[in-house]
Structures are given as C-alpha cells and as structure tokens.
C-alpha positions as CSV (number, residue, x, y, z in Angstrom):
1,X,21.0,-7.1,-38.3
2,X,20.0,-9.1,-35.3
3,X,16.1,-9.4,-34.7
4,X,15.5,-7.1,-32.1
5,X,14.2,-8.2,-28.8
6,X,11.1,-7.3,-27.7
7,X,9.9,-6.5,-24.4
8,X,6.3,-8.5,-23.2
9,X,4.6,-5.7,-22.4
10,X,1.5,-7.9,-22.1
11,X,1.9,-10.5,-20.0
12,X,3.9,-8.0,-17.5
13,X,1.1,-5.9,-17.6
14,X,-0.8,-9.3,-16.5
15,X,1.7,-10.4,-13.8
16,X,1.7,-6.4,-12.4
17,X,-1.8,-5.4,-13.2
18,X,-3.4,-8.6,-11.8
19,X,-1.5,-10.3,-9.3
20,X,1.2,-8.1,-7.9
21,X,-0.7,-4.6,-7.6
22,X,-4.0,-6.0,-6.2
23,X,-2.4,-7.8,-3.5
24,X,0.2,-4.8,-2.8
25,X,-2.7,-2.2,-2.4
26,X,-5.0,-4.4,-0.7
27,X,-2.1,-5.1,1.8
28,X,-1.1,-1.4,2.3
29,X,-5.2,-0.3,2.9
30,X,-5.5,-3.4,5.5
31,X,-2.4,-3.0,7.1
32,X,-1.4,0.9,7.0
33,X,-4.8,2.2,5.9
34,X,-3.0,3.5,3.3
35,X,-4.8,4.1,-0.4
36,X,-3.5,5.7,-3.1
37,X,-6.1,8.7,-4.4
38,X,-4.3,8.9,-7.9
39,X,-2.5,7.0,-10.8
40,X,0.7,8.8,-9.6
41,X,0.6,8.1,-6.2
42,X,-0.4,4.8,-6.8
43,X,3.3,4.8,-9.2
44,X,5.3,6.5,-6.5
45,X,3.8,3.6,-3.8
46,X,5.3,1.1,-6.3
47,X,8.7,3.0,-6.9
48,X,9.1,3.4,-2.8
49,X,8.1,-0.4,-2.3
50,X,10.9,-1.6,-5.1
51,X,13.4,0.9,-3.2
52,X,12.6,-0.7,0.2
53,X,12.6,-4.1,-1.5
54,X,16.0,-3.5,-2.9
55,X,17.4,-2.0,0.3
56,X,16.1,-4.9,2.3
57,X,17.4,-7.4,-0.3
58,X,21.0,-6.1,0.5
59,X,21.1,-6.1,4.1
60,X,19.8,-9.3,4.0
61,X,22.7,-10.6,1.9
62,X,24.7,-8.4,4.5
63,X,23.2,-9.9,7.2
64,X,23.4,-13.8,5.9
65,X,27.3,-13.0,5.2
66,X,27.5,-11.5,9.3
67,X,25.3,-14.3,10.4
68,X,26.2,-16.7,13.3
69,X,27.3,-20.0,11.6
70,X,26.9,-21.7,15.7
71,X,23.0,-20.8,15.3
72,X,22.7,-21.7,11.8
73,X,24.2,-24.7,12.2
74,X,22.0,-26.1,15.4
75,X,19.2,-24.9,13.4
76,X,20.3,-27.4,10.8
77,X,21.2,-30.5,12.8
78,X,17.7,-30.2,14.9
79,X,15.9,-30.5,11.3
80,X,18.1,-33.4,10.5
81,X,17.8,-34.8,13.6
82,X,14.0,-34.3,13.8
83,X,13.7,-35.9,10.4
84,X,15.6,-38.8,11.6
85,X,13.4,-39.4,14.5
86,X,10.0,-39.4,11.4
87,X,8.9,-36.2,13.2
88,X,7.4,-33.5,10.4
89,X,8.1,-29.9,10.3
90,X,4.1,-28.9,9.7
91,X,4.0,-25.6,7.9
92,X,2.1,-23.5,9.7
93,X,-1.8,-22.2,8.7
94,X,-0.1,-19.2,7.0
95,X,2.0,-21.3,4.8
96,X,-0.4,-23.5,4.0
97,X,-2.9,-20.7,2.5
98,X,-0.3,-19.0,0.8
99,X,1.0,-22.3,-0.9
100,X,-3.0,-22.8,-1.6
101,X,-3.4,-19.2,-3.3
102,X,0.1,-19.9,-5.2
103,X,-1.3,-23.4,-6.0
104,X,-4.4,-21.5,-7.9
105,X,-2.8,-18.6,-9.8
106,X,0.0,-21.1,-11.0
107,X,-3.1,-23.3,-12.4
108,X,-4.3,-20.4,-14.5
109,X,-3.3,-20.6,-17.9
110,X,-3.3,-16.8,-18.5
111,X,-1.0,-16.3,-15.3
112,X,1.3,-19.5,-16.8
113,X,1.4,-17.6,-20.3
114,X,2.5,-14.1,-18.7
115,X,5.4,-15.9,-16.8
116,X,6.7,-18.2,-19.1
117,X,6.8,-15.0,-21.9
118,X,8.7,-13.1,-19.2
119,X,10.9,-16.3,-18.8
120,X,11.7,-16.3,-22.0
121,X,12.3,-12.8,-22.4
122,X,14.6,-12.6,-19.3
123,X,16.7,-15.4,-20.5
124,X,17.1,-13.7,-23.8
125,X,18.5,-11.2,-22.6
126,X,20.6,-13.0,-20.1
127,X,21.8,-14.4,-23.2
128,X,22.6,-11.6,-25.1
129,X,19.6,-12.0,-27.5
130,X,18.9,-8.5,-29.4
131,X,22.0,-6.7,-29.3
C-alpha cells in the first residue's frame, strides 16, 4: 500500500492563523468597519472572501483574454523604451512597504517552515503522491 499522504495541518494553521487572518480582519475592521462577533462568522467572512477571490480570479483571466493588445503593447514598448533611455520605474511608497513586510515574514524561519511543508505537500499531490 502506498504511504498515505498527509495533510500539514500545522504549518497551514501557521500561514492562516498568523499571517493571512490577522491581516484579512484587520483590513475588513479599517476599511469596512466590519468585525466578526463569533468563530462562525469569522469562517463565513473567510468562505465569502475565497468566493469573491475566485470570482475575481476568473474575470480577470476573462478580462486579460478580452484585453486590448494596442494598449498592452504601448504599455510594453514605453518600459522598454524608458529602460533604454537608464530611466527607472520607482515602485511607489506602497510597494516598497509591502515588499519590506514580505521581506520580514519570508525571513522568519517558522513562516519559511510552514510554506515549504505546504510546498511540499502541494507538489505531492500534484504528483500523484498518496493515492
């Protein structure tokens, strides 16, 4: 029998529990003064986010397929041309601080473990590991 695959219920619990969720909730409260009173509204604020997420994620694949190819293509050739000329795109002050916070949870060794456990786990089964 094949050694069964099993699930890293640990480190996702990391990733959700102290990276994704804090940053959701805090978001939702500053933004939409929205905060969930119990664990199940709390799960059903998670559930509709992943819904909208995956509805968003398919009109923007509908979107990039309807796109205008004239616009996407001047957008191109003024980077290119930009670059050519040593002028820098800056990020802007945005950017920068989220590649900052990224910088610092990627750092963390706990946060490093979690993902590369999921990693690991995803390309198991991607492989067809467990079955």
């Amino acid at each position: 029998m094949p050694n069964e695959l099993q699930f890293p219920k640990e480190s996702v619990e990391v990733m959700a529990g102290e990276l994704h969720d804090p940053f959701f909730f805090d978001k939702l409260a500053s933004d939409w003064s929205i905060t969930p009173r119990t664990q199940g509204e709390r799960e059903q604020l998670l559930e509709l986010a992943t819904m909208l997420r995956e509805a968003k994620d398919v009109e923007t694949v509908k979107q990039a397929a309807d796109g205008n190819q004239f616009l996407a293509g001047a957008v191109d050739s003024l980077k290119v041309a930009m670059s050519a000329h040593g002028y820098d795109t800056m990020p802007t002050s945005e950017v920068m601080g989220i590649k900052n916070v990224a910088a610092q949870i990627a750092a963390n060794p706990k946060f490093q473990k979690a993902a590369l456990d999921y990693g690991i786990y995803l390309a198991n089964v991607e492989a067809g590991a467990g079955q």
